[in-house]
Each structure stands twice: as structure tokens, then as C-alpha cells.
C-alpha positions in Angstrom: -3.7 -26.5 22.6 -7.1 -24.8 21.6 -7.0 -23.9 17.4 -10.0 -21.8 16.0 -10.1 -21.1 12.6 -12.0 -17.9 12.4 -14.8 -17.2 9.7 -15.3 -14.9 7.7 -18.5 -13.3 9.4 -16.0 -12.9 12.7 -13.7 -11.0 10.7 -16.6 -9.0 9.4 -17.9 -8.3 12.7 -15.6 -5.5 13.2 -16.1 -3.9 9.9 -16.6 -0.1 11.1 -20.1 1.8 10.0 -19.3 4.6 7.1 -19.9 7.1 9.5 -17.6 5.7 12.3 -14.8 5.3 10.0 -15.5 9.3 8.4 -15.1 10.3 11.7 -11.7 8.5 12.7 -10.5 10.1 9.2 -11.0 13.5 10.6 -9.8 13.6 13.8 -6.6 11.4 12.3 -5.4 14.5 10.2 -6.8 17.3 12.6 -3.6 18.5 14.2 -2.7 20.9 16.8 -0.3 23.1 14.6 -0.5 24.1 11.1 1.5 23.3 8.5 3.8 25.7 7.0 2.1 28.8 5.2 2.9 28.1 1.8 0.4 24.9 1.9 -1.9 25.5 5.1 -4.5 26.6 3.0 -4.4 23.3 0.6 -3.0 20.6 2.8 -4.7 19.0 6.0 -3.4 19.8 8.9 -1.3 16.0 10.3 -1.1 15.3 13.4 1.6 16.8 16.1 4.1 14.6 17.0 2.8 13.5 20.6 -0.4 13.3 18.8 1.4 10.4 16.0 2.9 8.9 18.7 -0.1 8.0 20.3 -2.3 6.6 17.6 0.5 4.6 17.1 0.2 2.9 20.1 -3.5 2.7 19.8 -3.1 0.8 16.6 -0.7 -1.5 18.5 -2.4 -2.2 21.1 -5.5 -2.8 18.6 -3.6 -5.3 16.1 -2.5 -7.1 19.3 -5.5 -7.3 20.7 -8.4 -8.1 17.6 -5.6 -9.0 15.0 -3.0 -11.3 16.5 -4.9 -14.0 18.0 -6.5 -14.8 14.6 -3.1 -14.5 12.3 -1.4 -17.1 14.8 -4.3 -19.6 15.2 -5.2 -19.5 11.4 -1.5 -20.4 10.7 -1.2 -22.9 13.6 1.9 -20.5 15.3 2.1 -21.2 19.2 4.7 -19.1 19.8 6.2 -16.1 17.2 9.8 -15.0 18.0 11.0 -11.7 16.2 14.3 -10.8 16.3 15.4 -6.8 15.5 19.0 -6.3 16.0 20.6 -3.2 16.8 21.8 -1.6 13.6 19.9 -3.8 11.4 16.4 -1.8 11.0 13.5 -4.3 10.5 10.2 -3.4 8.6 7.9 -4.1 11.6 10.1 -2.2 14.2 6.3 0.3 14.4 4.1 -2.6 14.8 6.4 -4.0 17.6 7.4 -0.4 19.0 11.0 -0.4 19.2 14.2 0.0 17.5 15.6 -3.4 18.5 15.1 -6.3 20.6 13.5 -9.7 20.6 9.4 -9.8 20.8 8.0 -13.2 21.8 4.4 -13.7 21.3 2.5 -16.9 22.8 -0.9 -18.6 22.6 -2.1 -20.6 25.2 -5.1 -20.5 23.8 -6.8 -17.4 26.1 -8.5 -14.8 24.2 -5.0 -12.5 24.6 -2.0 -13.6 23.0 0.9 -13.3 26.1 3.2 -10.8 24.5 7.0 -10.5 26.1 9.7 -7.9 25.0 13.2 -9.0 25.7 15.7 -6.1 25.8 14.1 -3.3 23.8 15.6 -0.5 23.2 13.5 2.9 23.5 10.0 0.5 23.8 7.4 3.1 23.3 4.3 1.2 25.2 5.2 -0.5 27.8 1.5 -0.9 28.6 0.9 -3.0 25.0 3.5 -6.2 26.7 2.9 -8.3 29.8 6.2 -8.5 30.8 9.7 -6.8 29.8 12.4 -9.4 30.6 16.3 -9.2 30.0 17.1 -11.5 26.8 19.0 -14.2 28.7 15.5 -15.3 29.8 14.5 -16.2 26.4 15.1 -20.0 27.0 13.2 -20.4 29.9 10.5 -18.9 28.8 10.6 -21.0 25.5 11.0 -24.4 27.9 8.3 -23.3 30.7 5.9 -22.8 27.2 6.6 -25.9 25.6 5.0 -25.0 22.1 5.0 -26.6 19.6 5.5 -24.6 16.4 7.4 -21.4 16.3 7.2 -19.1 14.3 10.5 -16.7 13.5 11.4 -13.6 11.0 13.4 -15.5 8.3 12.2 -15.9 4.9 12.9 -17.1 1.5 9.4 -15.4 0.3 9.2 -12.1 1.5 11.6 -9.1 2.6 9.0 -7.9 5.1 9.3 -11.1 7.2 13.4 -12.2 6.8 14.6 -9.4 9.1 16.6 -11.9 11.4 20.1 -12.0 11.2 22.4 -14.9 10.2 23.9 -14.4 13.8 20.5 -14.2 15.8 19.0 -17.2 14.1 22.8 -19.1 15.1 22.2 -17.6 18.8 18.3 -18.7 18.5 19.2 -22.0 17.1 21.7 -22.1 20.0 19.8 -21.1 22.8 16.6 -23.5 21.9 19.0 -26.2 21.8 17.9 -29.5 18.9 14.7 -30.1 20.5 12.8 -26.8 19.8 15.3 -25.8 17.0 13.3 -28.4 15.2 10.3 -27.1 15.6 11.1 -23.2 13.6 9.1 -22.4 11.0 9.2 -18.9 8.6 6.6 -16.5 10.4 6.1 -15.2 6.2 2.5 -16.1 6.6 1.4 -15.0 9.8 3.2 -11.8 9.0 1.3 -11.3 5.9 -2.1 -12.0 8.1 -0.8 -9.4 10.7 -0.8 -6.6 8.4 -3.3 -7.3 5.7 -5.6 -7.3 8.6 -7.1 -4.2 9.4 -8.3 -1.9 12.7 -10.3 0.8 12.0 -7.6 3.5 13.4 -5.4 2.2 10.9 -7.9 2.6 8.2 -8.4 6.1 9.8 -4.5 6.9 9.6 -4.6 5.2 6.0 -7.5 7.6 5.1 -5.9 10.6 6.3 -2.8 9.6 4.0 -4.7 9.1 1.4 -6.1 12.6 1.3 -2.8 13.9 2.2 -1.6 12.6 -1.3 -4.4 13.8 -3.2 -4.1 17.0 -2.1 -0.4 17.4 -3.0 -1.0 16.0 -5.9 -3.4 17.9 -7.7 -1.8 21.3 -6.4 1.3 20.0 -7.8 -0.6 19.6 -11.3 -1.9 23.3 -11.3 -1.8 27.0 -12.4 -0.4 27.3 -8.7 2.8 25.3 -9.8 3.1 25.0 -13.1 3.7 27.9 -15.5 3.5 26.2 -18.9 6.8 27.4 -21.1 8.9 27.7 -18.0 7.7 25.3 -15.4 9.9 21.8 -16.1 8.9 18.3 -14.5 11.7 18.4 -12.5 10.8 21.9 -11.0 7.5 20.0 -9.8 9.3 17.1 -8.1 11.6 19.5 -5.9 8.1 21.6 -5.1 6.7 18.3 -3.7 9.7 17.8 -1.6 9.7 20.8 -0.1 5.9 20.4 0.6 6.7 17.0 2.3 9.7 18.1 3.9 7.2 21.2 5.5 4.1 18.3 6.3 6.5 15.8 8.1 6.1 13.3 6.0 8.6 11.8 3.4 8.1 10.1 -0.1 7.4 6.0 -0.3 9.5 5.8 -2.9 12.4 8.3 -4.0 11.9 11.4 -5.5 9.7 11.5 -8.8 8.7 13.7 -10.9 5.7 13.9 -13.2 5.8 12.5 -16.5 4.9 13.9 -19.8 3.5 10.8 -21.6 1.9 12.7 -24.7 3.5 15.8 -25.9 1.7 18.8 -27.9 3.7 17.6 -31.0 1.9 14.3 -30.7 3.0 10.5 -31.9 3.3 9.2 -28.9 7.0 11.4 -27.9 7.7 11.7 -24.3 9.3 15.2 -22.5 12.2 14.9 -20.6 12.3 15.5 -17.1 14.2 18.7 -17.7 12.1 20.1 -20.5 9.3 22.7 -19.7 5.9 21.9 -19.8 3.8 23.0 -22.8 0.6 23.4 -23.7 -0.8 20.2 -25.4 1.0 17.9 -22.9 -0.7 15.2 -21.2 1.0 14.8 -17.7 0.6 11.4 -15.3 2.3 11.5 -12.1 3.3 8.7 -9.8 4.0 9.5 -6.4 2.8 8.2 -2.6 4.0 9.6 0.9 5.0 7.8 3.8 2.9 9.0 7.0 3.3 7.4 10.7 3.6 3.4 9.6 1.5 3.7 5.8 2.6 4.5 2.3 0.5 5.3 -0.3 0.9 4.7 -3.9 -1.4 6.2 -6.5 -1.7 8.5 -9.6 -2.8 11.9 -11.0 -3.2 13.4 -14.6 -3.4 16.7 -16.0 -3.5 18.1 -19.8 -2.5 21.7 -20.5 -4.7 23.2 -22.6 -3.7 25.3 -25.6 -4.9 28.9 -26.7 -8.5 28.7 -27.2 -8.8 25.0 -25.9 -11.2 24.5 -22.7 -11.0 20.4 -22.2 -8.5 17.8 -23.5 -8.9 17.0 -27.4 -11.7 14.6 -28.6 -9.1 11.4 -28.9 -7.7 11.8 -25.2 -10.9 12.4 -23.7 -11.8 8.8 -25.8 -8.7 7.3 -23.8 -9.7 8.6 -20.7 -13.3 7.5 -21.0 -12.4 3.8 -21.8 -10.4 3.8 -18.6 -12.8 5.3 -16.4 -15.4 2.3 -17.3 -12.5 -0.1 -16.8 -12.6 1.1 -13.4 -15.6 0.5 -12.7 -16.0 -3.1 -14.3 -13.0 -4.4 -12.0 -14.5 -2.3 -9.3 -17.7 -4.7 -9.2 -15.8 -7.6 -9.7 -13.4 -8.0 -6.2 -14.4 -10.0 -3.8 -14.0 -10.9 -0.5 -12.9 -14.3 0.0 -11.5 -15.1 -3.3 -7.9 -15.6 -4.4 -5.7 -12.8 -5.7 -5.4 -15.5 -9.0 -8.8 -16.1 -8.9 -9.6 -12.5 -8.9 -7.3 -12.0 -11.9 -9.1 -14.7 -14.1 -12.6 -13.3 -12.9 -11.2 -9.4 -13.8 -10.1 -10.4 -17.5 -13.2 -12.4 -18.4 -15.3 -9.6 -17.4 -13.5 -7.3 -19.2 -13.4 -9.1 -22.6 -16.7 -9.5 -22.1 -17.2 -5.5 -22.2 -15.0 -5.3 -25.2 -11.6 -4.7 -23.6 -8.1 -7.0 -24.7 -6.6 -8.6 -21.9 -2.6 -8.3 -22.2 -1.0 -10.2 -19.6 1.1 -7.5 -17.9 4.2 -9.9 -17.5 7.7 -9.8 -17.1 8.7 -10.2 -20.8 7.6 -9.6 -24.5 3.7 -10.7 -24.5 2.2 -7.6 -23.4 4.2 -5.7 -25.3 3.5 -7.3 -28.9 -0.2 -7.9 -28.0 -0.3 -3.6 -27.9 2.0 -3.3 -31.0 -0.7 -5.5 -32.9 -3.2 -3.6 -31.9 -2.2 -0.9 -33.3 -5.4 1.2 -34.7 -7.4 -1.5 -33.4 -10.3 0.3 -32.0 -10.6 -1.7 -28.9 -8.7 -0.9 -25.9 -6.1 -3.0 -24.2 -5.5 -3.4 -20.6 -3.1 -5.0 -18.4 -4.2 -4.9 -14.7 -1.4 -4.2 -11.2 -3.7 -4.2 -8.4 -1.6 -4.8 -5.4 -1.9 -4.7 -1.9 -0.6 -1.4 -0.1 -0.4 -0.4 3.3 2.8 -0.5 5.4 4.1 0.7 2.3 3.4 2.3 -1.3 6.1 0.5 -2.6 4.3 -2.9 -4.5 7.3 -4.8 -4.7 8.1 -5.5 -0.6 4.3 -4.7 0.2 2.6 -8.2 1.7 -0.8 -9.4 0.8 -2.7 -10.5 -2.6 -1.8 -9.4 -5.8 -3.7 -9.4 -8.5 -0.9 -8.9 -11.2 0.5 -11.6 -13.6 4.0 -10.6 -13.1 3.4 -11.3 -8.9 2.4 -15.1 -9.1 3.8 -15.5 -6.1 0.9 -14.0 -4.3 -1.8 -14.9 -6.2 -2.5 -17.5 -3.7 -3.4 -15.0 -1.0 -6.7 -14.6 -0.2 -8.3 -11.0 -0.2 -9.8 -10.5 3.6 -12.2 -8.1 4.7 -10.6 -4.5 4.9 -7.6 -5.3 2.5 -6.2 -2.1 1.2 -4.4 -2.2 -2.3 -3.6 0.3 -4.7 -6.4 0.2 -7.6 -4.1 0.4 -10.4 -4.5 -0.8 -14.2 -3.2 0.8 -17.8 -5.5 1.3 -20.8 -4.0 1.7 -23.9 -6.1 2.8 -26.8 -5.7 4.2 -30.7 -5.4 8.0 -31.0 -6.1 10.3 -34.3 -2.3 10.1 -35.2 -2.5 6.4 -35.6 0.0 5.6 -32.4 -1.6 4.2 -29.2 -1.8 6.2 -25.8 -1.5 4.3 -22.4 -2.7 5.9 -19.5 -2.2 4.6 -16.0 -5.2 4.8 -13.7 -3.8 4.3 -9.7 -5.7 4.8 -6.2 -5.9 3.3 -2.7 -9.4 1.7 -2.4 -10.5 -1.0 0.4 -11.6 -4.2 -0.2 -15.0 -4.7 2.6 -17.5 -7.5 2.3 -19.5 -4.9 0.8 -16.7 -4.8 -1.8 -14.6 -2.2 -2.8 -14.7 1.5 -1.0 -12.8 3.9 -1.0 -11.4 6.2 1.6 -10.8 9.4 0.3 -12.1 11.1 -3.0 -10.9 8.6 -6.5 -9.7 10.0 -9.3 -12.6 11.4 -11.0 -11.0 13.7 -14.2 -8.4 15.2 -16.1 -7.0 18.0 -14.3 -6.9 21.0 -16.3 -4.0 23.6 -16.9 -3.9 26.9 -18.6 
């Protein structure tokens, strides 16, 4: 059976123009009805819902067309079987387009991948699969194949690819009979491929997302929304529901609420949720929305400023500055091509080199204690969470490299052309009052071969409120 390992440049090939892409962003959130009055005149307008639907199944049909060939061959898969069973919701039921059912995918080493659906339930495009067959023809379609390696959704790795039930891999197992049942392997990889791998109407959906977010966001940390003295973080989290609730769309992950990581009294105290905002509070908030099969994941920050005051004080504007050109040194610095560990090594060299001290950002003490002997150091610290994004804002099921110490697990992945990831890093630097402030700098950039883009305006600023 034919196997092509494809390049780099054949990947590239498809990279779409900055205009081309601009242009798929726009018609992706230009909708047919408004969104509710309260935020028509600061929201985009998303898509209707026949209007989802469909670009839905134009970035199905895309992924199975430019995508799939090149995530089977470059994993050696003949044959992928994914199993969704009714009841059991499965993280790729959008990219397949149904509910439930079994999806067999086969290379026989034609430009098109043969795609079969076996009993789906509500299939959304039929056009997208060569043939729709009853279930009890999975074995002779298996046998007439003959492939050698194939590929199914269980896992020890990754949630994302172990969606297969206990009882479906028995009936699989079953079915196959010893012969093929020898030759299963996890699909964990060419999963990861699949979706890490980008069209250009996803990157358009993405996009639209993206701005989505941004928008929301910095409403939510206004004059518009917050009254300072009555105005609580909690009040802001329910406003954003309602917002989302109104837009379509839900949250990636829970509801949050903005957090008050520097209060007006200073020395590093923290607001509770339920405690109105005051002036002299430095605000982060974490939040991402989940919009047609994408999550985003990113950050905004806000200081309210106090009688007389027209920009943050001296020392936060300090923090915020060292962060900003930590940006822009990891910026330069990813690469197509490389590892997500080898990126990680590359990112703290070049910081140190600037200046910066690399904490490790891992799951126990060491990053802690390097901060807490810092203390008035003048240098900043930084630990560094840049993690692929995508199918979902939530880092810890999301598939793809990671360039985080506390993710070693993916470190090994290598970061491919059009690789979205949330940008995300903390700087922690001294302040006047002798205590260190930690600010968390997130956004949804791109990884190209022109290296990193992004898709929809970056945090730039403090956002200001009076």
C-alpha cells in the first residue's frame, strides 16, 4: 500500500494569503439576524443557525478532503474505525457529523480517503461519506479491505481519542475475529494530526471566535458594566452569561468571574468574588466561549483608576511593560517544525538572555520558591503555558504541542503549520510595597511558517475604569 510522508512545504502550500483569510473572518461572523439589543451595538453579529450548520459541513468536508489523507499516511493508519455510542457523547461527534454511530475511514492509497458511516444517527452530510451502510456490514467491509493497521478511539494518552466504550471495543474485538483484532492500534496520534491541522474555514470560524471573546471581554471590564463601589466580580460573571446566553454561544469552561489580583489597599491581597470593585484594583479575567466546534481561551486586564488618577500607578505600569516585551521575545522565537520541548528550551534561553528568570512552571514547589526568593529582586520572573487550543479552550483535554513544563507529555509534538494555541505566560515582578505582582498575559495566536500571527486584535493595554 502506497505511504507518503508529506513535507513540510506541502503542508505549507495551503497556507491562505492575509487577505483571503480577513475575508473568511468576516463573512464567518456576518449573520443574518442580530443579536439581542443589549449587545448588538458591541458584539458581532454570529452566524444564524442554518448558516453554522453549513460551515460546519464545509469544514468537514475540507478536513476530509486536504487533512485526512496526510494524518493517516504520516502515522501509517490503513483503516481508522471510530466508535460513538448512543448515550456516550464523544469529543469528535462535529468533525464526524453525528450523534452516534461507527465511522470507518480507509486508504487505499487514492488521493481520497473512502469514508463509510455505519448507522448514524441524525448524519448531517450525507454528501461528505461514500457510502451509509447498516453496522452489521462492518466485518465485511473490514475483510474485503484487508488492512493492515487500524486505527480505533481508545487511549491511554488522551481523553479526546478514548471515546470507545468497554462494550464496543468487546463487540469490535468480536466482530474482527483474532486475525485483525491483532492488528488495533490507539488512533491518539492520528487524532492529534486531524485536528491540529488546519483549513482555512476553520481558521475563519476560529477568528470570528476570537473576536467574539474580545469583544465581551473588554465590555465586561468597562464603565458600561462595572460601577466601582457597587459593581462585585460576581455581578460581571452573571452579565457575561447573559451575554452568551443572548449570542448563542456558551462558556469553554464554567462560569468565571474576573479576578481582583491587586487591591487598592495594596500587599499583594486579593478581593473576593462577592466584594465590589474599587478604585485601585487591578482586575485579570479568564474566560473563552465555545462557538460552532472551537473554544477559546484567553485573558483581559483592567485597573480602576482613583480620583484624580488617569493611567495605572508607576509600579504596575513597570509590571505590565516587562510582560509586554516578554511577549514579544517568545513571539520571535516559535517555530514551525520544532518540538513543543524544544521550543520550551529555545523560549527560556532567550529570555534569560533578555534579563528575565526562568521558573519552571511545574506541578510542585520549584516555581513557587524561585518567586518567593526573588522577592525585591529587580528582575522579572516568568513561567511560560503556551498550549495548543482549538476544539476547545480548555488546555487540559485540548490535543497538540505544549510548550508547558507541567505538560511533558506533549512536549514531543511537533508544532505544524497553522497550529493554533493559546499565547499564554505569567510575569511576576517587584512592586513599591516590597511584595511581587504576577500578571497573566493569554491570547489565541497561530503558529504559520511565517511564525506566529494572530487572528484578531492581541492584547495591547490596560483597560481603564473610572
Amino acid at each position: 500500500m502506497r505511504k507518503t510522508k508529506r513535507s513540510m512545504e506541502k503542508v505549507a502550500a495551503g497556507r491562505p494569503h492575509a487577505w483571503g483569510l480577513a475575508l473568511l473572518a468576516l463573512l464567518a461572523i456576518a449573520g443574518s439576524t442580530a443579536s439581542a439589543q443589549t449587545v448588538a451595538s458591541k458584539e458581532p453579529r454570529v452566524l444564524d443557525a442554518r448558516a453554522r450548520w453549513e460551515l460546519l459541513n464545509t469544514i468537514r468536508a475540507d478536513k476530509f478532503d486536504l487533512i485526512l489523507p496526510g494524518a493517516m499516511r504520516d502515522n501509517d493508519i490503513d483503516m481508522w474505525i471510530h466508535s460513538i455510542r448512543m448515550g456516550n457523547p464523544d469529543p469528535l461527534e462535529l468533525d464526524l457529523g453525528a450523534e452516534f454511530g461507527t465511522f470507518v475511514f480507509f486508504d487505499s492509497g487514492a488521493d481520497r480517503i473512502e469514508r463509510i458511516a455505519l448507522s448514524p444517527f441524525f448524519l448531517q452530510d450525507h454528501s461528505v461519506y461514500d457510502m451509509v451502510r447498516d453496522f452489521d456490514d462492518l466485518e465485511a467491509i473490514v475483510e474485503e479491505r484487508d488492512p493492515q493497521r487500524i486505527a480505533i478511539n481508545s487511549s491511554e494518552w488522551i481523553g479526546v481519542a478514548d471515546g470507545m466504550s468497554h462494550t464496543d471495543y468487546l463487540k469490535l474485538v468480536e466482530i474482527l475475529g483474532p486475525v485483525y483484532s491483532e492488528r488495533l492500534v490507539s488512533a491518539d496520534q492520528l487524532i492529534t494530526d486531524f485536528r491540529v491541522r488546519r483549513v482555512n474555514s476553520e481558521l475563519a470560524a476560529f477568528a470570528a471566535a476570537g473576536e467574539m471573546t474580545r469583544r465581551l471581554f473588554e465590555t465586561a471590564l468597562s464603565n458600561e458594566v462595572i460601577m466601582p463601589g457597587v459593581t462585585t466580580p460576581l455581578d460581571v460573571g452573571w452579565w457575561v452569561q447573559e451575554r452568551l446566553l443572548e449570542m448563542g454561544v456558551r462558556p469553554s469552561f464554567g462560569i468565571s468571574t474576573p479576578g481582583i489580583i491587586r487591591t487598592a489597599e495594596g500587599g499583594g491581597r486579593r478581593r473576593g468574588r462577592n466584594e465590589a470593585i474599587q478604585p485601585g484594583d487591578f482586575i485579570s479575567y479568564d474566560m473563552g466561549i465555545r462557538y460552532l466546534n472551537f473554544g477559546t481561551d484567553f485573558k483581559r486586564h483592567a485597573y480602576v483608576l482613583r480620583e484624580g488618577e488617569t493611567e495605572p500607578p508607576a509600579d504596575i505600569l513597570h509590571a505590565w511593560a516587562r510582560g509586554y516585551r516578554a511577549r514579544q521575545i517568545i513571539k520571535e522565537n516559535i517555530k514551525v517544525g520544532r518540538t513543543a520541548g524544544e521550543t520550551l528550551e529555545h523560549l527560556a534561553a532567550a529570555l534569560e538572555a533578555e534579563g528575565y528568570v526562568w521558573t519552571p512552571f511545574v506541578d510542585d514547589e520549584r516555581d513557587r520558591n524561585i518567586i518567593n526568593e526573588l522577592a525585591d529582586d529587580p528582575r522579572s520572573g516568568i513561567s511560560i503555558d503556551c498550549h495548543t487550543v482549538g476544539n476547545t479552550g480548555n488546555s487540559e483535554v485540548a490535543v497538540g504541542p505544549s510548550m508547558a513544563p507541567f505538560r511533558p507529555d506533549r512536549g514531543h509534538l511537533v508544532i505544524q503549520h497553522n497550529n493554533l494555541f493559546a499565547f499564554e505566560f505569567v510575569v511576576h515582578t517587584a512592586m513599591d510595597d516590597g511584595t511581587r505582582m504576577s500578571i497573566n498575559f493569554e491570547d489565541n495566536a497561530l503558529v504559520t511558517i511565517n511564525g506566529v500571527e494572530w487572528l484578531y486584535p492581541p492584547n495591547s493595554r490596560i483597560l481603564l475604569i473610572r
